[in-house]
N, CA, C and O atoms as a GROMACS GRO file, in nm:
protein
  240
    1UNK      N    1   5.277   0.551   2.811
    1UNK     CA    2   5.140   0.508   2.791
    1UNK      C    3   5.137   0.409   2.676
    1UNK      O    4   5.191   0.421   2.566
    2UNK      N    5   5.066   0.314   2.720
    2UNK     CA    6   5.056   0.213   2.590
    2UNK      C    7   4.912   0.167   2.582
    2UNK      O    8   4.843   0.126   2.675
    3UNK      N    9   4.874   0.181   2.445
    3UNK     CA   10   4.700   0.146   2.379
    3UNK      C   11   4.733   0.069   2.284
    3UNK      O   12   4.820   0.080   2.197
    4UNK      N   13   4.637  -0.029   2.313
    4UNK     CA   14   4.585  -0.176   2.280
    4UNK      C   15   4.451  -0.145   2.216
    4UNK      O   16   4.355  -0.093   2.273
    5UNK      N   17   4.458  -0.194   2.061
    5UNK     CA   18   4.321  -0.220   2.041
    5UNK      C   19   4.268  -0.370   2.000
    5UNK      O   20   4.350  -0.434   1.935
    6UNK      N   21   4.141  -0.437   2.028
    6UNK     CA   22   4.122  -0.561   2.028
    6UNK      C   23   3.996  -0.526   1.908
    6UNK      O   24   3.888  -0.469   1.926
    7UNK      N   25   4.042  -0.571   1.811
    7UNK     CA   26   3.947  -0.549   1.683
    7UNK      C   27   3.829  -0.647   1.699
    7UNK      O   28   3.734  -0.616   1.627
    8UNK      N   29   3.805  -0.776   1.787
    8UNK     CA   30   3.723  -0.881   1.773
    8UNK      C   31   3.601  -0.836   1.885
    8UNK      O   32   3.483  -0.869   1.890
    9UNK      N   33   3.670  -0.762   1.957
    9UNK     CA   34   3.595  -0.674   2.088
    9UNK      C   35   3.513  -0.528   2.072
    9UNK      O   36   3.421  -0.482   2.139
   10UNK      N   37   3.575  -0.481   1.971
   10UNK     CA   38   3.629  -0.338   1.933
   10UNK      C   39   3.602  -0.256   2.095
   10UNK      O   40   3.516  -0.181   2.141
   11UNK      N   41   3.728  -0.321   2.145
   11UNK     CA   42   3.771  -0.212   2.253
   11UNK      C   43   3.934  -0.192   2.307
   11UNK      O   44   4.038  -0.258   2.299
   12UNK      N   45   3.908  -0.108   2.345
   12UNK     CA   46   4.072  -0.005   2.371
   12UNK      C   47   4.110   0.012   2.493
   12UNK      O   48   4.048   0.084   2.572
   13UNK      N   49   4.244  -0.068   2.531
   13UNK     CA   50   4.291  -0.063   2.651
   13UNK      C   51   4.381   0.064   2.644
   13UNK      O   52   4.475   0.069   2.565
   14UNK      N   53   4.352   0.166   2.728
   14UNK     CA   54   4.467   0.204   2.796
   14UNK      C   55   4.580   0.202   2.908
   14UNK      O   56   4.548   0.178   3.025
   15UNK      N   57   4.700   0.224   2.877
   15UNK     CA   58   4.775   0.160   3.038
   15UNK      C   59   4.896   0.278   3.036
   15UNK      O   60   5.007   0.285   2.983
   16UNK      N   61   4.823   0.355   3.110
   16UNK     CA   62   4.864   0.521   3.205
   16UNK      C   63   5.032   0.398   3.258
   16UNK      O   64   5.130   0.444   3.200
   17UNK      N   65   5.064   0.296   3.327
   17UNK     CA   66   5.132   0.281   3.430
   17UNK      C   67   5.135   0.089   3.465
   17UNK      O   68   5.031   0.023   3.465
   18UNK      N   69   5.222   0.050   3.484
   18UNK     CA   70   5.265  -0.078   3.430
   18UNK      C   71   5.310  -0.092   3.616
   18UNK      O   72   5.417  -0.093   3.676
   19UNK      N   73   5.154  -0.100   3.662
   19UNK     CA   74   5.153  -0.139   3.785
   19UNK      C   75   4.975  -0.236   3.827
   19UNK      O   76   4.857  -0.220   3.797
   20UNK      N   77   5.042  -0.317   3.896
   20UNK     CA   78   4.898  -0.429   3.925
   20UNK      C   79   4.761  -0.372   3.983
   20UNK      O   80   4.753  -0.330   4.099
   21UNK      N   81   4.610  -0.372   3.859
   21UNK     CA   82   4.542  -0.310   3.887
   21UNK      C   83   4.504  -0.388   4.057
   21UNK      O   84   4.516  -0.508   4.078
   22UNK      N   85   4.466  -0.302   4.147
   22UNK     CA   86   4.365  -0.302   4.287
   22UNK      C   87   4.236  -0.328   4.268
   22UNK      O   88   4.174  -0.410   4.336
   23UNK      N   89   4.164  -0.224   4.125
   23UNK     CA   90   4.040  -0.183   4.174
   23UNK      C   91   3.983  -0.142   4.017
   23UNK      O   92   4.035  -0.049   3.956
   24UNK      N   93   3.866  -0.225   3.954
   24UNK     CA   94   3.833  -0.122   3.828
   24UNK      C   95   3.696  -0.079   3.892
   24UNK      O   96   3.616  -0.130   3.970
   25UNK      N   97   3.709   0.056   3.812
   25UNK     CA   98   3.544   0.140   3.891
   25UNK      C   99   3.488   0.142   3.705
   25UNK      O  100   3.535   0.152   3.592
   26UNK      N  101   3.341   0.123   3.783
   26UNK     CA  102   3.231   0.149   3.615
   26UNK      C  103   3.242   0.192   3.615
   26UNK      O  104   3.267   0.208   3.735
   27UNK      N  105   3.275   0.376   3.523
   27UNK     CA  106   3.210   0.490   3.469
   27UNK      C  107   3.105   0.511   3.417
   27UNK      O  108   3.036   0.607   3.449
   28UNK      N  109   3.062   0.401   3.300
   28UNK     CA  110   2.926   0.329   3.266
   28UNK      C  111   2.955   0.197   3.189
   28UNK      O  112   3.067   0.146   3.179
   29UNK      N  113   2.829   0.144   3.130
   29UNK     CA  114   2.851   0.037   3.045
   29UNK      C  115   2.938  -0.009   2.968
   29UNK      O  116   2.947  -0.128   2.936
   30UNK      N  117   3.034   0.113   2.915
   30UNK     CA  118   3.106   0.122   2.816
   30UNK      C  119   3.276   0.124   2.832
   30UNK      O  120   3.365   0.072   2.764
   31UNK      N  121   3.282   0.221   2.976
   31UNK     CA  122   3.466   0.278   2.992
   31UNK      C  123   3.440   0.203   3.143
   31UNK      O  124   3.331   0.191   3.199
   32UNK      N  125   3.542   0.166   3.181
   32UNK     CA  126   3.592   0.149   3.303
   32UNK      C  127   3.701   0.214   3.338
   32UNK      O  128   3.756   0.258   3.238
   33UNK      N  129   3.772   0.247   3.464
   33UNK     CA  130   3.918   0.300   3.522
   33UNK      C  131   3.955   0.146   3.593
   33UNK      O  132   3.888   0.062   3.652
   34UNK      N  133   4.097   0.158   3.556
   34UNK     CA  134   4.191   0.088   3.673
   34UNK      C  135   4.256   0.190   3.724
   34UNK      O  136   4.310   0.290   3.676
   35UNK      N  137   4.235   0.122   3.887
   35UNK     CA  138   4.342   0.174   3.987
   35UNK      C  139   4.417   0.146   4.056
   35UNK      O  140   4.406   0.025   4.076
   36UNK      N  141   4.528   0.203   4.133
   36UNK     CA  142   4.636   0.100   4.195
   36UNK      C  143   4.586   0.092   4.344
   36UNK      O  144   4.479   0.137   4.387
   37UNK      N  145   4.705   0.012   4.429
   37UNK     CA  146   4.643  -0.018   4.557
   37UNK      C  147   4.637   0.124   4.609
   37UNK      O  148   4.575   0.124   4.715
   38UNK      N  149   4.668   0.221   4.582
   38UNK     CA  150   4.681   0.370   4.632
   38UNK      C  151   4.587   0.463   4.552
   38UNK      O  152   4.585   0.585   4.565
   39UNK      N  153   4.504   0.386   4.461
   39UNK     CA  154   4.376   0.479   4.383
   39UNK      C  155   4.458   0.544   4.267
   39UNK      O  156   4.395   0.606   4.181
   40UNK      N  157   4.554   0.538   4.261
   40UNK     CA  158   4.565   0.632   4.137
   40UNK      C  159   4.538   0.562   3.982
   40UNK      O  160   4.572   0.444   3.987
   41UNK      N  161   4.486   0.602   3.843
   41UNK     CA  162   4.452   0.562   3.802
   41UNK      C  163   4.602   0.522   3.721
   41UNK      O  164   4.712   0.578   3.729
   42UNK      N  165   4.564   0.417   3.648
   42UNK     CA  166   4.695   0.350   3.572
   42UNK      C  167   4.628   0.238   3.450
   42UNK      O  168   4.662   0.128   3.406
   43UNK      N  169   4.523   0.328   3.426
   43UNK     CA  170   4.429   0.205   3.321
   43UNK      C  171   4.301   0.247   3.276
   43UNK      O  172   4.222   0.245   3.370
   44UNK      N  173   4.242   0.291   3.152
   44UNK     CA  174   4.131   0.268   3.098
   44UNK      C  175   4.044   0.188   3.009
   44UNK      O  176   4.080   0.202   2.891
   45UNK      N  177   3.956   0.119   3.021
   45UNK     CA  178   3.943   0.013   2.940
   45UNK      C  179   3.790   0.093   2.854
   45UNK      O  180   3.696   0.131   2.922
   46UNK      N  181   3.790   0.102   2.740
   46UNK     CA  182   3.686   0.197   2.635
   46UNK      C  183   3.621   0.053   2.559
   46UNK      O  184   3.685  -0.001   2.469
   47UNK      N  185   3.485  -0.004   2.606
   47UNK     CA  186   3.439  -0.144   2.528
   47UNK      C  187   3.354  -0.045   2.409
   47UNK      O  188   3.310   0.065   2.444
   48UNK      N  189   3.337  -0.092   2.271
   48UNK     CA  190   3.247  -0.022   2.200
   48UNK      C  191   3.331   0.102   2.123
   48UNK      O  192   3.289   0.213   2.092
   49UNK      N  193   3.472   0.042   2.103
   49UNK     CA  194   3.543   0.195   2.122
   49UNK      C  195   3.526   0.260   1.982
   49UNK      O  196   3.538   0.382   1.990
   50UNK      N  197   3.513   0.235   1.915
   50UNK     CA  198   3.456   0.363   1.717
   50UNK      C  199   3.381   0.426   1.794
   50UNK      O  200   3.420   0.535   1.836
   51UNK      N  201   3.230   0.366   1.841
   51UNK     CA  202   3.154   0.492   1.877
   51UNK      C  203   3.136   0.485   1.993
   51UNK      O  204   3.023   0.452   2.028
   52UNK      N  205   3.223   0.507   2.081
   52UNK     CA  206   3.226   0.546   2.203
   52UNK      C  207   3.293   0.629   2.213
   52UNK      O  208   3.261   0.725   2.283
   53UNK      N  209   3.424   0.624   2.139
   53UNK     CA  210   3.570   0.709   2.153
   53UNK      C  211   3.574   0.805   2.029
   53UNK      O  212   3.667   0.885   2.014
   54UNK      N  213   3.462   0.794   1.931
   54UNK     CA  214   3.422   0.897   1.841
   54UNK      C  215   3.568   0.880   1.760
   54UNK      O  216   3.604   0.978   1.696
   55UNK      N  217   3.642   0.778   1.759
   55UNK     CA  218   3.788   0.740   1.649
   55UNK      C  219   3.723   0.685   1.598
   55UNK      O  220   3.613   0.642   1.632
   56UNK      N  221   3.806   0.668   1.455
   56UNK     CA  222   3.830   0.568   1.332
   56UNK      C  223   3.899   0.456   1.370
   56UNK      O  224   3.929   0.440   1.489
   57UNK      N  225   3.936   0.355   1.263
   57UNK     CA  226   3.962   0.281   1.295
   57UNK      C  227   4.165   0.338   1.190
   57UNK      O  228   4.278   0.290   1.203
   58UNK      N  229   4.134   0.403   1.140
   58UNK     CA  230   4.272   0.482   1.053
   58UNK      C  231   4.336   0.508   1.195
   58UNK      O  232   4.449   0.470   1.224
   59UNK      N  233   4.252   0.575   1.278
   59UNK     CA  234   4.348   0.625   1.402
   59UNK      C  235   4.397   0.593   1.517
   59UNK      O  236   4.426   0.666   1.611
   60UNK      N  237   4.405   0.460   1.504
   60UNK     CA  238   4.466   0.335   1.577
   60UNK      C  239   4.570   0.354   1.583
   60UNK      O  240   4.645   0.272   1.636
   0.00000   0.00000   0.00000
């Protein structure tokens, strides 16, 4: 698993899987999922992430 944070965005990629997203689904305004051509997830993207993801920025 590898997390990315974009300080100019303040949001947090996650990447479950180092395969070409298919498909991102809203969850809401804030998180999205990537998925592969077979649905499984391999990606979260957290926009807003301090207070969305209830982290610091220490815990990067």
């Amino acid at each position: 698993m590898k997390l990315k944070y974009f300080e100019d965005t303040d949001t947090i990629l996650l990447e479950f899987a180092e395969q070409p997203v298919f498909e991102t689904k809203e969850i809401n305004e804030n998180i999205y999922l990537n998925l592969d051509a077979n649905g499984n997830l391999i990606g979260m993207t957290i926009e807003h992430a301090l207070s969305q993801a209830n982290i610091n920025e220490a815990g990067l």
